[in-house]
C-alpha positions in Angstrom: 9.6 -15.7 14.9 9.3 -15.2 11.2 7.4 -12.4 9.3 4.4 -15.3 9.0 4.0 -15.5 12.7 2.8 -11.7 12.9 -0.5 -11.5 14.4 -2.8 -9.5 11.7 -4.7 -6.6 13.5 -7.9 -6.6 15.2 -11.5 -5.8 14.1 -12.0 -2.0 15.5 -14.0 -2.0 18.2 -16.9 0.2 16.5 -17.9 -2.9 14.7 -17.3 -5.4 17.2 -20.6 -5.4 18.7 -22.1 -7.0 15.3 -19.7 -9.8 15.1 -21.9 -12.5 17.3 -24.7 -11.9 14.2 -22.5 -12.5 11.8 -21.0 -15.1 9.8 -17.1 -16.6 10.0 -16.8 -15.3 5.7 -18.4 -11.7 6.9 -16.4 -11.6 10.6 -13.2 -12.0 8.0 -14.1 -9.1 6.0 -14.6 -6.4 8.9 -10.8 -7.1 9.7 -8.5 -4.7 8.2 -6.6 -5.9 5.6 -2.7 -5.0 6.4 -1.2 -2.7 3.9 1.4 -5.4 2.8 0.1 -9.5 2.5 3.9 -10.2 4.6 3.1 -14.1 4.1 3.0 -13.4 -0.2 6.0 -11.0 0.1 7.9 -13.5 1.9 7.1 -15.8 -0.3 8.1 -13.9 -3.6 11.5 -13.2 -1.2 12.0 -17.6 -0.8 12.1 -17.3 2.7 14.9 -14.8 2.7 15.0 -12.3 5.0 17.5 -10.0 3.7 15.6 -10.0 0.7 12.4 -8.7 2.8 14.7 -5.9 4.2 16.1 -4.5 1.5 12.5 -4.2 -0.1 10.9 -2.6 2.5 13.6 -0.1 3.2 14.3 0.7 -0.6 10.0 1.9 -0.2 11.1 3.7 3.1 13.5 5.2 0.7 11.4 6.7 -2.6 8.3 6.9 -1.2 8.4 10.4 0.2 9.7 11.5 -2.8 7.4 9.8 -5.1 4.6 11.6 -3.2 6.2 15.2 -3.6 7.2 14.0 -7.6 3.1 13.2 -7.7 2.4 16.8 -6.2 4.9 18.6 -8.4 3.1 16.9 -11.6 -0.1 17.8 -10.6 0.8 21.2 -9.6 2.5 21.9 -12.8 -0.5 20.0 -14.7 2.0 17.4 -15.7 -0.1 14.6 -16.1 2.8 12.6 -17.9 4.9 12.6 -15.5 2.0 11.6 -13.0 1.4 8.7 -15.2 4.8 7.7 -15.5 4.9 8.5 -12.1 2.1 6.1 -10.9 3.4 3.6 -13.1 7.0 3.1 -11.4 5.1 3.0 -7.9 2.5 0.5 -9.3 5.1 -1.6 -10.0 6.9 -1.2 -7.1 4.0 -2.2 -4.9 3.0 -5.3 -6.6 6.6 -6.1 -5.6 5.8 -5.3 -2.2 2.6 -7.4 -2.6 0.8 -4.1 -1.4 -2.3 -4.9 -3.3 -4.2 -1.9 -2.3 -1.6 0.5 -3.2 -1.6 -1.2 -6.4 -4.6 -0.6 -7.0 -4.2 3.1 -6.2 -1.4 3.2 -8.6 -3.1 1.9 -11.5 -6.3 3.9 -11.1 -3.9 7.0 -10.7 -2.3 6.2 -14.0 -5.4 5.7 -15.6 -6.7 9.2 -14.4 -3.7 11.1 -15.5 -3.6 9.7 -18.9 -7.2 11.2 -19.5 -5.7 14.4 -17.3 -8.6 14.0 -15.0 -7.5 16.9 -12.5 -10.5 16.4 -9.9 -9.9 12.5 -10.2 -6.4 12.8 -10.0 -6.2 15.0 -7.1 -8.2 12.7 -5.2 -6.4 9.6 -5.9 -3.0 10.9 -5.0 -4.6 12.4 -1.4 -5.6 8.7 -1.2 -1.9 7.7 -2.2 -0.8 9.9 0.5 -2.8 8.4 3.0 -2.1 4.7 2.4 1.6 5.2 1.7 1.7 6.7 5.2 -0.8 3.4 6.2 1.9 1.1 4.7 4.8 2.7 6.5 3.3 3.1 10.0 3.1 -0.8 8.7 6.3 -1.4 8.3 7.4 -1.4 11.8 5.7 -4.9 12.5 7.7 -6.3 9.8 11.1 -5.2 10.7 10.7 -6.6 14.1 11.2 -10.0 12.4 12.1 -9.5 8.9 
């Protein structure tokens, strides 16, 4: 079985009641969207699974301490080193072909470079919160990658 083959997870069951009025485009949106597109990744990786290993346990890795690096910053009002900070981890995701963290990352550094405290404090809770998303992820990979 190859990281393809995983089965994506399931609508949650709060919304599954409205799925018999709905469309097959809005029944697609209602499913969560996994914290890592593991077909793309594979893909960027040519098939190798190696390659798919070492990437997700090199994020295993920093992550943690990317998040206590982003607290430190914003305790210390460091919004440069946030930045830079949010840059790295940008990048790493759109390895990762973790879209949302992406995302995160890029509206992060954007906050910090206009030292947005309020904005800034909220995006790296929300950093915390999908890093932790994308490594209670990772388990589903491993078991083929």
């Amino acid at each position: 079985m190859s990281v393809i083959n995983i089965v994506t997870a399931e609508c949650s069951s709060d919304t599954s009641h409205h799925v018999d009025e709905l469309s097959a485009h809005d029944r697609h949106d209602l499913l969560p969207v996994p914290p890592i597109d593991r077909d793309r990744l594979l893909e960027r990786c040519l098939g190798n699974l190696n390659c798919t290993r070492t990437l997700l346990n090199e994020f295993v890795t920093t992550s943690r301490p990317c998040l206590d690096a982003l607290d430190a910053g914003l305790a210390e009002g460091n919004y440069a080193a946030i930045a830079a900070k949010a840059h790295g981890l940008k990048g790493v995701a759109g390895i990762l072909m973790a879209r949302t963290l992406k995302e995160l990352c890029s509206h992060l550094e954007s906050a910090a470079k206009d030292a947005d405290e309020n904005r800034t404090r909220d995006l790296i809770q929300q950093l915390h919160h999908e890093i932790q998303r994308t490594l209670d992820f990772l388990p589903s990979l491993r078991a083929v990658a």
